[in-house]
C-alpha positions as protocol buffer text, in pm:
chain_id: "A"
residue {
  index: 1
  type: UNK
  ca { x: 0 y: 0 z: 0 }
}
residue {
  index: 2
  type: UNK
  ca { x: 82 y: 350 z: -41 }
}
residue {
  index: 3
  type: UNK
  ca { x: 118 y: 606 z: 228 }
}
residue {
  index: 4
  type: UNK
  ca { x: 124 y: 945 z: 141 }
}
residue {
  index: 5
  type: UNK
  ca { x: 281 y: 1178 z: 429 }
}
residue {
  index: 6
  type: UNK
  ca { x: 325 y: 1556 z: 475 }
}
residue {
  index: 7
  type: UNK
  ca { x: 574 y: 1654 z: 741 }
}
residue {
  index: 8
  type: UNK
  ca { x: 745 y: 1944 z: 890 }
}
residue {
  index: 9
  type: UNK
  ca { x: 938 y: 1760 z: 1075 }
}
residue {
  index: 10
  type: UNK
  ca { x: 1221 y: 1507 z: 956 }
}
residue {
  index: 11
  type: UNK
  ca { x: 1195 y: 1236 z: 1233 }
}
residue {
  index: 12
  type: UNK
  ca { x: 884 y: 1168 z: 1052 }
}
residue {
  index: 13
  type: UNK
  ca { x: 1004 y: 1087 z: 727 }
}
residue {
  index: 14
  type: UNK
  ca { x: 1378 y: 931 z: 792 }
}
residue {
  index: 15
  type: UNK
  ca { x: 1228 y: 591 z: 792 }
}
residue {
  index: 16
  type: UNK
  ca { x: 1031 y: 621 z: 472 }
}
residue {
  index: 17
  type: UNK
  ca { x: 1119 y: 402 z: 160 }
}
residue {
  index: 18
  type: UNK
  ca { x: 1136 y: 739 z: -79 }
}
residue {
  index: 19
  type: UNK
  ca { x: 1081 y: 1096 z: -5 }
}
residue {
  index: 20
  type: UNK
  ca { x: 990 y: 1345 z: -281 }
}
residue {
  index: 21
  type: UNK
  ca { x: 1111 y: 1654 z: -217 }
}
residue {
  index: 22
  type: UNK
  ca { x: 885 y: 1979 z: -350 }
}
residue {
  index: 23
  type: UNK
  ca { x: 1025 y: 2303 z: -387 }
}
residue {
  index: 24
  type: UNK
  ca { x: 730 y: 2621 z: -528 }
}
residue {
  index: 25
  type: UNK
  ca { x: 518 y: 2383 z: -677 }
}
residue {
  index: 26
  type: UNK
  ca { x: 788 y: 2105 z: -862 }
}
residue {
  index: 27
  type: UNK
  ca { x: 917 y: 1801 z: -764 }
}
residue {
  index: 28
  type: UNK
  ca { x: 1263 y: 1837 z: -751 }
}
residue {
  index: 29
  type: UNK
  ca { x: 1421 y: 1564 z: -595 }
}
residue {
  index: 30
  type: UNK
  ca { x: 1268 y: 1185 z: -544 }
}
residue {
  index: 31
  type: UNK
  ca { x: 1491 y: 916 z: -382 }
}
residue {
  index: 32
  type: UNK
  ca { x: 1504 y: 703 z: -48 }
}
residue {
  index: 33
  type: UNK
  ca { x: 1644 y: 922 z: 262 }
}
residue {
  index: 34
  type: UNK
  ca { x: 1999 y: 765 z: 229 }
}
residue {
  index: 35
  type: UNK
  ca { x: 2054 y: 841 z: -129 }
}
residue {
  index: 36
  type: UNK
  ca { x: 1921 y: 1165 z: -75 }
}
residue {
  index: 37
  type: UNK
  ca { x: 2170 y: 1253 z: 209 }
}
residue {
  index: 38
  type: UNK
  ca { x: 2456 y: 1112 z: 38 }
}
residue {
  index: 39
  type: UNK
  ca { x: 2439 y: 1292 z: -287 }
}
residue {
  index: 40
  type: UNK
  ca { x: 2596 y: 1575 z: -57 }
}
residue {
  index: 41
  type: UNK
  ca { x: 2349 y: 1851 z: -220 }
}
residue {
  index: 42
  type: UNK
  ca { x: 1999 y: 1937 z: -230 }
}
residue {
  index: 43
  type: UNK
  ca { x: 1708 y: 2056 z: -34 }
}
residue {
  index: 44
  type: UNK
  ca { x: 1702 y: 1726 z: 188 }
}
residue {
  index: 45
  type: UNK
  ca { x: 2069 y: 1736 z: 275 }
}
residue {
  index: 46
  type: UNK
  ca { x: 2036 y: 2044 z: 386 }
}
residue {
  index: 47
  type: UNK
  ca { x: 1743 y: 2018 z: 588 }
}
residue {
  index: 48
  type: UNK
  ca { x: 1946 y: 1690 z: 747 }
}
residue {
  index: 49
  type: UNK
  ca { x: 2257 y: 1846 z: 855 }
}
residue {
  index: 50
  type: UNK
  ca { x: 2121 y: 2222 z: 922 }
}
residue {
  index: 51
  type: UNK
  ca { x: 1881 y: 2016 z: 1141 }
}
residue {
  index: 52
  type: UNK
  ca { x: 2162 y: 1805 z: 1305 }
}
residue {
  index: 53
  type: UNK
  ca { x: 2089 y: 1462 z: 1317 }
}
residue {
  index: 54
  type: UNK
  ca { x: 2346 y: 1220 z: 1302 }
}
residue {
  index: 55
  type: UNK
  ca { x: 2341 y: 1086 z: 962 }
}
residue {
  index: 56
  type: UNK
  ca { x: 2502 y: 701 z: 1023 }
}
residue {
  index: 57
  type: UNK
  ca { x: 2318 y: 642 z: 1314 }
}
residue {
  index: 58
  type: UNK
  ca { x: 1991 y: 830 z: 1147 }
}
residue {
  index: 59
  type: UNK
  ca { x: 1991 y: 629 z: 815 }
}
């Protein structure tokens, strides 16, 4: 089944299978949390490490 969820905060989403990432209206980035963080850039990362979680232990 699918779950759709809308969150404001990340401890919400880190154990997701994807997260889509919208930014004004477009998707602009779709992947699993981990891929996401790794890339090193984007929305997501930033939200991650501005936030301060501990990204091994987190995903």
């Amino acid at each position: 089944s699918t779950v759709l969820t809308i969150a404001h905060r990340l401890d919400t989403v880190l154990d997701c299978d994807r997260i889509l990432v919208f930014d004004q209206g477009q998707l602009v980035q779709n992947d699993t949390p981990a891929a996401l963080v790794h890339a090193g850039t984007g929305i997501f990362f930033e939200l991650v490490t501005e936030g301060g979680y501990s990204l091994d232990k987190q995903l």
